[in-house]
C-alpha positions as CSV (number, residue, x, y, z in Angstrom):
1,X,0.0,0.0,0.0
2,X,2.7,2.5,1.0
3,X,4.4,1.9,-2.5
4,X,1.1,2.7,-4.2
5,X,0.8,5.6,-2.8
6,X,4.6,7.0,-2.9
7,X,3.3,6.0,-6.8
8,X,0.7,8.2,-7.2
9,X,2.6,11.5,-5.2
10,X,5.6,10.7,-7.6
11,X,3.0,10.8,-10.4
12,X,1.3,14.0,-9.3
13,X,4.4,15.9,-8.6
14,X,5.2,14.9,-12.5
15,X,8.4,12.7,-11.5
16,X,6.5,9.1,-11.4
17,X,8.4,5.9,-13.3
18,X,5.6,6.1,-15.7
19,X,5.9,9.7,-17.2
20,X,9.9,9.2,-17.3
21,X,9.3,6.2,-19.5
22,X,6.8,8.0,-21.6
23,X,9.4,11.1,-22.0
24,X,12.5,8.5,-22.6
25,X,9.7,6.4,-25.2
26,X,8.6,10.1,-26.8
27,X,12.8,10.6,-27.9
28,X,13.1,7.1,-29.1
29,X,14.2,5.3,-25.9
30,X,13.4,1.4,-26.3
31,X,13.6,-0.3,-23.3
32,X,13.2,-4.2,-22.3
33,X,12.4,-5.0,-18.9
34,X,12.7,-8.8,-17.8
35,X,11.4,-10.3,-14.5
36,X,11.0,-14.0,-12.7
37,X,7.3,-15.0,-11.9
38,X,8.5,-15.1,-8.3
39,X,10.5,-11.5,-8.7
40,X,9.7,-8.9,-6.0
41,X,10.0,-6.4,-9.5
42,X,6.5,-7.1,-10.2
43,X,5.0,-5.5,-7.3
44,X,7.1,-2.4,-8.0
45,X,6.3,-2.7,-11.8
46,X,2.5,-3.3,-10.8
47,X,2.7,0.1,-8.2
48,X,3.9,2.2,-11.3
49,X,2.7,0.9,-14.3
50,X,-0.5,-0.9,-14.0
51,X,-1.6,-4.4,-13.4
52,X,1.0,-6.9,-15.6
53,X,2.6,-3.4,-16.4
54,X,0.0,-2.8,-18.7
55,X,0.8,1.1,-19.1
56,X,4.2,0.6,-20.0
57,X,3.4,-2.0,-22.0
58,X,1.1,0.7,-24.5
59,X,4.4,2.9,-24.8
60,X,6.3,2.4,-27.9
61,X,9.7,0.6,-27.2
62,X,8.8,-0.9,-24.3
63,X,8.7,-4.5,-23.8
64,X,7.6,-6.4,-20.4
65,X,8.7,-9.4,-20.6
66,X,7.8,-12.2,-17.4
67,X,9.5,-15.6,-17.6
68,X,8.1,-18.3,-14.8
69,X,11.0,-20.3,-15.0
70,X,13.7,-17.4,-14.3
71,X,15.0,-17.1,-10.9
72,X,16.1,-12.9,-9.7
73,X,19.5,-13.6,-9.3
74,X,20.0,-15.3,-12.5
75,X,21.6,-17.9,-10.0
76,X,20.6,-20.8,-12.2
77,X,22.3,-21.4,-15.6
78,X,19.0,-22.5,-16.5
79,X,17.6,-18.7,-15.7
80,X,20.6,-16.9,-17.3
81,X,20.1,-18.9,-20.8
82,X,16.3,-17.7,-20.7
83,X,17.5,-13.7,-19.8
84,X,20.4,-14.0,-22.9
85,X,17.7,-15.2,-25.3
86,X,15.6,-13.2,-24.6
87,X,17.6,-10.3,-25.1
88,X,19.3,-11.1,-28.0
89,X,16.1,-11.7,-29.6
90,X,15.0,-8.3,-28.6
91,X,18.3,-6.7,-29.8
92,X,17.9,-8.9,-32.9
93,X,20.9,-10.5,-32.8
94,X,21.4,-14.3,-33.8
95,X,22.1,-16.6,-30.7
96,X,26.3,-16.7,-29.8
């Protein structure tokens, strides 16, 4: 609750997460954000952007992208092969 509504001060007083993504998306910015199922990043990503980031999701560039198997840490080899794919497929570059 507390995040939700340092959220919506941040957002009044014109300095939220969501209008400096819209001003970075407005110049061009692409951005590509990758969380675990289990990540404590989604309740931030919720408090700012929506339910399953949906408002960040509308901007152009920006890709929210939640992968069940992947651990925070990247700990598991298993997790860092699912964060590498994923972006080189977003940077478009073939697999190394």
């Amino acid at each position: 609750m507390t995040g939700r509504v340092l959220g919506m001060t941040a957002h009044l007083r014109g300095a939220s997460p969501l209008m400096k993504m819209d001003a970075f998306s407005k110049r061009g910015g692409k951005s590509c954000f990758l969380l675990g199922l289990d990540d404590a990043s989604l309740d931030e990503m919720e408090t700012h952007f929506g339910a399953r980031a949906a408002r960040l999701r509308r901007l152009p560039g920006a890709e929210v992208h939640v992968a069940a198997e992947m651990d925070h840490g990247l700990a598991r080899a298993a997790s860092r092969q699912i964060a590498l794919k994923t972006l080189l497929d977003w940077l478009g570059v073939a697999d190394l």
